[in-house]
C-alpha positions as CSV (number, residue, x, y, z in Angstrom):
1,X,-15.3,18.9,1.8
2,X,-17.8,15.8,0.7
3,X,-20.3,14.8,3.6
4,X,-19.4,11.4,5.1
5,X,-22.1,8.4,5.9
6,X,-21.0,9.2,9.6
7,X,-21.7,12.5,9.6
8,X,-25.2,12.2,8.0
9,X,-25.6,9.6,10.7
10,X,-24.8,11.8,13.7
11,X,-27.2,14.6,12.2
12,X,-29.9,11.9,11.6
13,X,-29.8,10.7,15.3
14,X,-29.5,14.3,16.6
15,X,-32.5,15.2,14.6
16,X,-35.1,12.5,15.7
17,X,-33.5,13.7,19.2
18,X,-36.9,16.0,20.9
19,X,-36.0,19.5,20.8
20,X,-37.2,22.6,22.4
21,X,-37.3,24.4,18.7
22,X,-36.2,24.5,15.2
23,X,-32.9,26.8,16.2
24,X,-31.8,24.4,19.3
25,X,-32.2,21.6,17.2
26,X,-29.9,23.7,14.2
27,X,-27.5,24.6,17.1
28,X,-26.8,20.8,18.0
29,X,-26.1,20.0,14.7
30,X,-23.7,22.7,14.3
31,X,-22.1,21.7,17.5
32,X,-21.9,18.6,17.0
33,X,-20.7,18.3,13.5
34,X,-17.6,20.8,14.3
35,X,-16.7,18.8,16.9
36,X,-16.5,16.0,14.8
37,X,-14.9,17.6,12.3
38,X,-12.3,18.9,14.6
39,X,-10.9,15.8,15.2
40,X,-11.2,14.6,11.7
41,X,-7.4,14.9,9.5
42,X,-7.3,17.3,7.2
43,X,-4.0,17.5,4.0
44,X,-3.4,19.6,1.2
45,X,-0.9,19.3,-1.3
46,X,0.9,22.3,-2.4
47,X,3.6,23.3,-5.1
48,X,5.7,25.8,-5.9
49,X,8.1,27.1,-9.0
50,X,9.9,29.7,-9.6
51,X,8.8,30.6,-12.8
52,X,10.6,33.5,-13.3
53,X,8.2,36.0,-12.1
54,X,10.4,38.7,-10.8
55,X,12.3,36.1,-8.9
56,X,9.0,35.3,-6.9
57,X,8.2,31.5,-5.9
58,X,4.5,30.9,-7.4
59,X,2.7,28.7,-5.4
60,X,-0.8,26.7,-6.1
61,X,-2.4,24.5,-2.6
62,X,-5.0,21.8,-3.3
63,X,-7.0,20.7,-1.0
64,X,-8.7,20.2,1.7
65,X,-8.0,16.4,1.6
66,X,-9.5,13.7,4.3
67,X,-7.0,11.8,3.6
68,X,-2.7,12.2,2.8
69,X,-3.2,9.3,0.0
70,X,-5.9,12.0,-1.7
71,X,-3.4,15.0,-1.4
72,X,-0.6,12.2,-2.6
73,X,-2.7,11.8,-6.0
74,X,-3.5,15.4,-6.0
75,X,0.4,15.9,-6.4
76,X,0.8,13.7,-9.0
77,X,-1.9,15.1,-11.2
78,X,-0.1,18.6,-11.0
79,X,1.5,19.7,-14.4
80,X,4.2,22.3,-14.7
81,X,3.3,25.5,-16.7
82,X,6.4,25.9,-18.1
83,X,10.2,23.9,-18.3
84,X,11.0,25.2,-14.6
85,X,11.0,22.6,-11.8
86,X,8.5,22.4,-9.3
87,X,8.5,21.0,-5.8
88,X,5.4,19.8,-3.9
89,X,4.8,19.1,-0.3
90,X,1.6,17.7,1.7
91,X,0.9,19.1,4.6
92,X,-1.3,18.4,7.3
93,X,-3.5,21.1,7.8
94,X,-4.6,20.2,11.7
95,X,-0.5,19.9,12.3
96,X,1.2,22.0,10.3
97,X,4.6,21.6,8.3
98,X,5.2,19.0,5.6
99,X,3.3,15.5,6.9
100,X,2.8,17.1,9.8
């Protein structure tokens, strides 16, 4: 997952922040970054084919994704191994279940 201007932000601001020691200043940053995070969306884009493989589906997940447009494209760049069809879905991770 790429680090976001808001992110380096927050752990700029908690950083020049006075702080007891190097570990309670590591701890806020930790905390506050999953928090963050945790409220952030999150997609991946996953398909499967049945490519003959003891009559098992096969299925490849991309992701994660910040954004469903991302996991959209990631779809679209897939490429079948072989002449079976394929079926993709996006899902949002935080949600569950296709587009969540």
């Amino acid at each position: 997952m790429a680090t976001k201007p808001t992110e380096i932000k927050l752990v700029a601001s908690i950083l020049d922040q006075e702080h007891e020691d190097a570990e309670t200043a590591a701890k806020a940053v930790i905390e506050a970054l999953d928090a963050k995070r945790e409220g952030d969306p999150s997609w991946a884009a996953f398909v499967s084919t049945n490519m003959r493989l003891g009559g098992k589906w096969l299925t490849v997940g991309r992701g994660p994704f910040t954004t469903k447009r991302q996991a959209e494209k990631a779809l679209l760049r897939v490429v079948s191994a072989g002449p079976e069809a394929w079926y993709g879905s996006i899902v949002n991770l935080k949600k569950g279940g296709d587009d969540g």
